[in-house]
C-alpha positions in Angstrom: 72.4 142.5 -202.7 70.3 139.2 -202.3 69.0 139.3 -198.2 67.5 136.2 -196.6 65.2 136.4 -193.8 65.0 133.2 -191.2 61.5 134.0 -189.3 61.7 132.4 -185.8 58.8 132.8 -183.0 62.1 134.2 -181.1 64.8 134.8 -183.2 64.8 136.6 -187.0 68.4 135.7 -188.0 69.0 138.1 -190.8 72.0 136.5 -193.3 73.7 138.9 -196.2 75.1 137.7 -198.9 76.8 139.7 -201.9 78.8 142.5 -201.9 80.4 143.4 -198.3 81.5 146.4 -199.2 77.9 148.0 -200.3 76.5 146.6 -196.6 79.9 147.9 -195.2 79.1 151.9 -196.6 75.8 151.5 -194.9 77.0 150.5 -191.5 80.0 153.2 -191.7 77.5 156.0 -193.0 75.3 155.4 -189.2 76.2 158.2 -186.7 77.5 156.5 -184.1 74.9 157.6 -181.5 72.5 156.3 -184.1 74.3 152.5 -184.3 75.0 151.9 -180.8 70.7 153.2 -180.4 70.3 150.8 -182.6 72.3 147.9 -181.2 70.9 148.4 -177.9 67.6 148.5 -179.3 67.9 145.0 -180.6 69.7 143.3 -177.4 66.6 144.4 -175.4 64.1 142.9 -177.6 65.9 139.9 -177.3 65.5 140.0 -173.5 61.5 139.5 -173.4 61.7 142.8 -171.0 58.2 142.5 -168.5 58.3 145.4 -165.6 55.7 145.9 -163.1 54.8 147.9 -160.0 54.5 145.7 -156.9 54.3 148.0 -153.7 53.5 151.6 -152.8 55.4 152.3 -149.7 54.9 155.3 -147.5 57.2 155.9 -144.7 57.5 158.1 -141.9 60.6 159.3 -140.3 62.1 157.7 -138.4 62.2 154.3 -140.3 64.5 152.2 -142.3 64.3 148.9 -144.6 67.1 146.6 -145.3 65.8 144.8 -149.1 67.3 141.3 -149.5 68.6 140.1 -152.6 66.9 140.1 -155.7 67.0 135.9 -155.8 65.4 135.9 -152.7 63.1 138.4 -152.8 61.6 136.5 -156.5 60.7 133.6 -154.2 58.8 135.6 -152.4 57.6 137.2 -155.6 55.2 136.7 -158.4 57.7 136.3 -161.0 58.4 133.4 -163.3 62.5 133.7 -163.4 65.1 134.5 -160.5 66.6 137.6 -162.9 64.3 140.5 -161.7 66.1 143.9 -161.5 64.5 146.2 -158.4 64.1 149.8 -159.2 62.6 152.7 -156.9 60.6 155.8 -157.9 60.6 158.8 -155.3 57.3 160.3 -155.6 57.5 162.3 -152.8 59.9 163.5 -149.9 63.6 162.0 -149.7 65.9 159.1 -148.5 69.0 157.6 -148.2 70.8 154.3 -150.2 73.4 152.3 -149.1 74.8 150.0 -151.1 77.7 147.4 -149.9 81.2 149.1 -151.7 79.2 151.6 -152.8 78.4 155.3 -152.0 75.5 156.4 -149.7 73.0 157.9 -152.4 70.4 161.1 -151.0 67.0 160.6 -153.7 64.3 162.7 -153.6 61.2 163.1 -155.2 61.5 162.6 -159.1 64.6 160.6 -158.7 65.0 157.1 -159.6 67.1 154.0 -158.9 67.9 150.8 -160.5 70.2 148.1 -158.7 71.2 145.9 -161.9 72.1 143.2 -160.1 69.7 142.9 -156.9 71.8 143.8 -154.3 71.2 144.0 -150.8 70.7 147.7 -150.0 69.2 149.7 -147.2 66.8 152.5 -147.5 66.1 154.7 -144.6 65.2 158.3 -144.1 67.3 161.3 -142.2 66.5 160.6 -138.7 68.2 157.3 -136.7 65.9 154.3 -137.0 66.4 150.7 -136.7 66.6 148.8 -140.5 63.4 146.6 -140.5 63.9 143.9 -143.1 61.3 144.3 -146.1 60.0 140.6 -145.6 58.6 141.5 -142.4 56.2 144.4 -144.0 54.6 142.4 -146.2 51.4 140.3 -145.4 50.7 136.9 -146.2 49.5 136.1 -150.0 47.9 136.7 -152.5 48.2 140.2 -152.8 46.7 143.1 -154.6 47.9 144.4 -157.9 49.9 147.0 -155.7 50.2 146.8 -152.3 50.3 149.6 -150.2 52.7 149.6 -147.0 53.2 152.1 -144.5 55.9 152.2 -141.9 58.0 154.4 -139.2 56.7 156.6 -136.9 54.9 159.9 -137.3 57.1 162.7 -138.7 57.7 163.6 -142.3 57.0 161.5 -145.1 58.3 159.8 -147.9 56.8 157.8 -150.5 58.3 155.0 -152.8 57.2 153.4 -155.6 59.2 150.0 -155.9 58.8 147.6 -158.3 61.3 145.5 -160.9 62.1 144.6 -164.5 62.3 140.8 -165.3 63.8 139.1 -168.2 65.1 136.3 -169.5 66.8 134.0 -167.3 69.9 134.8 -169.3 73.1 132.5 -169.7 75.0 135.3 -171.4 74.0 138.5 -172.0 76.4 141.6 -173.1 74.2 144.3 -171.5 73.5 143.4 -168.0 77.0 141.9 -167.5 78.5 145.7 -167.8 76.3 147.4 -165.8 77.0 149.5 -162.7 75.8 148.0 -159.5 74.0 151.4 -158.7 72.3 153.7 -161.9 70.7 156.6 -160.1 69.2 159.4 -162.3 67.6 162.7 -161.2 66.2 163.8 -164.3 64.0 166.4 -162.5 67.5 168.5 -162.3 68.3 168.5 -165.2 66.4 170.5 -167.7 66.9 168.5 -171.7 65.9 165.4 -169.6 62.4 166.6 -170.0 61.2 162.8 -171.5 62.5 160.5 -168.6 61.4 163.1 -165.9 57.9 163.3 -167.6 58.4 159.2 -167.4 59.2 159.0 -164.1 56.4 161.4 -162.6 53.6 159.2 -164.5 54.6 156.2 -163.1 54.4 157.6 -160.0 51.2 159.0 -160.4 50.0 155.7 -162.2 51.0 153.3 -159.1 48.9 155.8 -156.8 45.4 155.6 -158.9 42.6 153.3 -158.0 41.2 152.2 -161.6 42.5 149.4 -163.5 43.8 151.1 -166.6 47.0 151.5 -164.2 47.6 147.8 -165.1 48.0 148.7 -168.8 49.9 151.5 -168.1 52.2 150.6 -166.0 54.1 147.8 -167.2 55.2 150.0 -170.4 56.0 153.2 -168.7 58.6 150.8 -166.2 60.1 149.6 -169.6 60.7 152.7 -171.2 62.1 153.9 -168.0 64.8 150.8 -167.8 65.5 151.6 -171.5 65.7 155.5 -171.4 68.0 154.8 -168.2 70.5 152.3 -169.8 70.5 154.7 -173.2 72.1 158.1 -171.3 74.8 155.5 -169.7 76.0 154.8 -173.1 75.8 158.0 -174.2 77.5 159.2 -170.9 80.9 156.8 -170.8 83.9 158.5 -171.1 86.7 157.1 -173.3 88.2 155.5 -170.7 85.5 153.2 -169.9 85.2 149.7 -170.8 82.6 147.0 -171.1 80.0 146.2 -173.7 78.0 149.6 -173.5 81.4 151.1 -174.1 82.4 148.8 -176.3 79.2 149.6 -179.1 80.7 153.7 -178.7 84.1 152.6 -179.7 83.7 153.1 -184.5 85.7 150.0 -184.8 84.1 147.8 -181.8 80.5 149.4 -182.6 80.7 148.5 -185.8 81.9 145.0 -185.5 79.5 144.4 -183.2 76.6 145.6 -185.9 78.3 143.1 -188.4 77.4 140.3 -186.1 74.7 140.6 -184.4 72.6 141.7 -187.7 74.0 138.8 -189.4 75.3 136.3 -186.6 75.1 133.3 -188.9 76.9 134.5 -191.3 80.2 132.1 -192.1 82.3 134.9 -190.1 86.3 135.2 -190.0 87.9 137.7 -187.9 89.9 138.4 -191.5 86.4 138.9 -193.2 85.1 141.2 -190.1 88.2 143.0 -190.0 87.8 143.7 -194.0 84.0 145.0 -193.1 85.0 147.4 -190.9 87.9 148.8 -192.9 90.8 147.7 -190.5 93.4 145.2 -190.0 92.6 141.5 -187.7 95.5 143.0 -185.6 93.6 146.1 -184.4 90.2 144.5 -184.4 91.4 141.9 -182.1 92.9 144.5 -179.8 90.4 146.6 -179.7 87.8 143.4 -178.8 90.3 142.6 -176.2 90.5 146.0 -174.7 86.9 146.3 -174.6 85.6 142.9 -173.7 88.3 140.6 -172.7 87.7 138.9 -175.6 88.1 137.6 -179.0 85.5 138.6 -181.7 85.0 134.9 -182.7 84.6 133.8 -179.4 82.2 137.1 -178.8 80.2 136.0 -181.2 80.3 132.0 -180.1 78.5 133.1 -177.3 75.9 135.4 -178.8 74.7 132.1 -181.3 74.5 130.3 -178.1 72.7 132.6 -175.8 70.3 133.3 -178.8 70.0 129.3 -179.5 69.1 129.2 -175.4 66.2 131.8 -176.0 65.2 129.3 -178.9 65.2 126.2 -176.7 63.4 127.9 -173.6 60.6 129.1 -175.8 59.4 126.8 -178.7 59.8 122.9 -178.5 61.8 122.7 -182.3 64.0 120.1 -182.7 67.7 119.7 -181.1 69.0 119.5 -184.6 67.8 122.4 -186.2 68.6 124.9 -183.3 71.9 123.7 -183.7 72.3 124.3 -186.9 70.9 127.4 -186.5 73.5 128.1 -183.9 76.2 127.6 -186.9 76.8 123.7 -185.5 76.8 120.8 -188.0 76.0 118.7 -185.8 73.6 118.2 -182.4 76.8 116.4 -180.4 79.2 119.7 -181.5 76.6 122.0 -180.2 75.8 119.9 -176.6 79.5 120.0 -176.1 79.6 123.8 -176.8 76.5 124.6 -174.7 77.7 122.7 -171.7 81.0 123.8 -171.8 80.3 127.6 -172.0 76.6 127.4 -169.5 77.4 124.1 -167.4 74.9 122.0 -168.5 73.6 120.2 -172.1 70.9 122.3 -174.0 68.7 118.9 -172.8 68.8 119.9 -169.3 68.3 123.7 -169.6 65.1 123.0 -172.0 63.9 120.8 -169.1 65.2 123.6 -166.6 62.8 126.5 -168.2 59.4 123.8 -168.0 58.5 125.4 -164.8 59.0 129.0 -165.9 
């Protein structure tokens, strides 16, 4: 089997020739826990993941914080991009989350939350307390590397870590658009959770030391916390579930979805697909719809455009080759394609990311 590799600053477009049947033994003979590792593996890398640590907060009961939106809060924010995803770390004592159409959540120390989408929650402790809003805590700019609040009156205490993952300002992206709005884990309670607990605790301890190898530190142990945390939900969905992290569980889905994102320029049918993954177009297409509302073809329209957006946000290469990297023969085919899936011509989003 002949294998051609593309190299790209941002994207490595693998493209297999030869014998399908040879690739398609390989693919099949991946335990599936092993694939859909693997899959998520790859999306990530593709999302230029950056976390850091902003504030160390220690309250005292009574208190309470309403946190705005995640879009609002970047402005606020050292951050390049608008898509920042919070997450809080309870090093010590407990609170409360609410969380609009969601359940009040109790956290205590070890626990940790991520809020996908940067909702507007509330965090506040056992006793009654009026919810200050977060801007009003924090001091004018610049800032130190952490900054260290304290609020509420004088009973017990909690302390917070709180800080966020940024990625990508992403058009379309299969992972985060099947999220839950809430992901809480307590891996402290659970004893084979041994490596995210351990995780957890040293970034704790990290945010709350004074030397400056915490900067180093830091940013990796937040990352491997967001990926540990979105790995057990795919490995927890029940069979019901659907969405893309179901969607890489499911052997003929999962598979498909290996097929095209290892090879995504690949001149791909939904008969040659179905024939890789040893089923009919019928059930591949129903399956696809099931999972994601959507045909494999189109799927995988949208995955050569988001990946042709990555290409345009971060080198300056020409119009005309992205696009035909995108599988487009032409630079018109592909402006009408990109506007009409992302709203506006790959022109104006290049210009868009100049800022960033």
């Amino acid at each position: 089997m002949q294998i051609v590799v593309l190299a790209d600053p941002v994207i490595s477009l693998v493209i297999l020739r030869d014998e399908t049947m040879t690739e398609t033994q390989r693919v099949m003979s991946e335990t599936p826990n092993q694939a859909s590792t693997e899959l998520l593996s790859d999306l990530l890398g593709s999302m230029h993941l950056s976390g850091v640590v902003l504030f160390s907060v220690v309250f005292r009961e009574p208190w309470g914080l309403v946190s705005p939106a995640a879009r609002e809060l970047s402005k606020m924010l050292p951050f390049h991009t608008e898509h920042i995803i919070p997450f809080h770390i309870i090093a010590e004592g407990g609170c409360w989350l609410e969380l609009r159409d969601s359940e009040t959540v109790w956290m205590e120390a070890g626990d940790a939350i991520l809020l996908p989408y940067g909702d507007i929650h509330v965090l506040h402790g056992r006793e009654a307390a009026v919810n200050t809003p977060a801007q009003q805590l924090l001091p004018p700019p610049p800032w130190p590397d952490i900054l260290r609040v304290e609020h509420g009156g004088g009973g017990g205490l909690t302390h917070i870590v709180c800080g966020f993952v940024q990625c990508d300002e992403l058009l379309f992206h299969p992972v985060l658009r099947h999220l839950p709005a809430l992901m809480h884990v307590s891996p402290g309670r659970v004893p084979d959770d041994e490596w995210l607990a351990s995780t957890i605790r040293h970034t704790a301890q990290e945010a709350s030391r004074a030397d400056s190898g915490r900067r180093s530190m830091l940013p990796r142990l937040t990352e491997l916390m967001f990926v540990e945390i979105l790995r057990q939900h795919m490995q927890g969905l029940s069979t019901d579930e659907v969405g893309w992290f179901a969607a890489v569980n499911d052997p003929v889905v999962g598979t498909a979805l290996k097929w095209l994102h290892t090879a995504p320029l690949e001149d791909w049918s939904v008969d040659r697909l179905a024939r890789c993954v040893g089923v009919s177009r019928t059930v591949l297409a129903a399956r696809f719809k099931h999972f994601l509302n959507m045909p494999p073809m189109h799927y995988l329209t949208r995955w050569r455009l988001q990946l042709a957006a990555q290409r345009l946000k971060a080198t300056d290469a020409p119009m005309k080759g992205i696009a035909g990297q995108a599988g487009y023969e032409s630079e018109a085919a592909f402006s009408r394609a990109f506007k009409r899936h992302f709203g506006f011509s790959p022109a104006d989003w290049r210009r868009r990311q100049i800022p960033a």
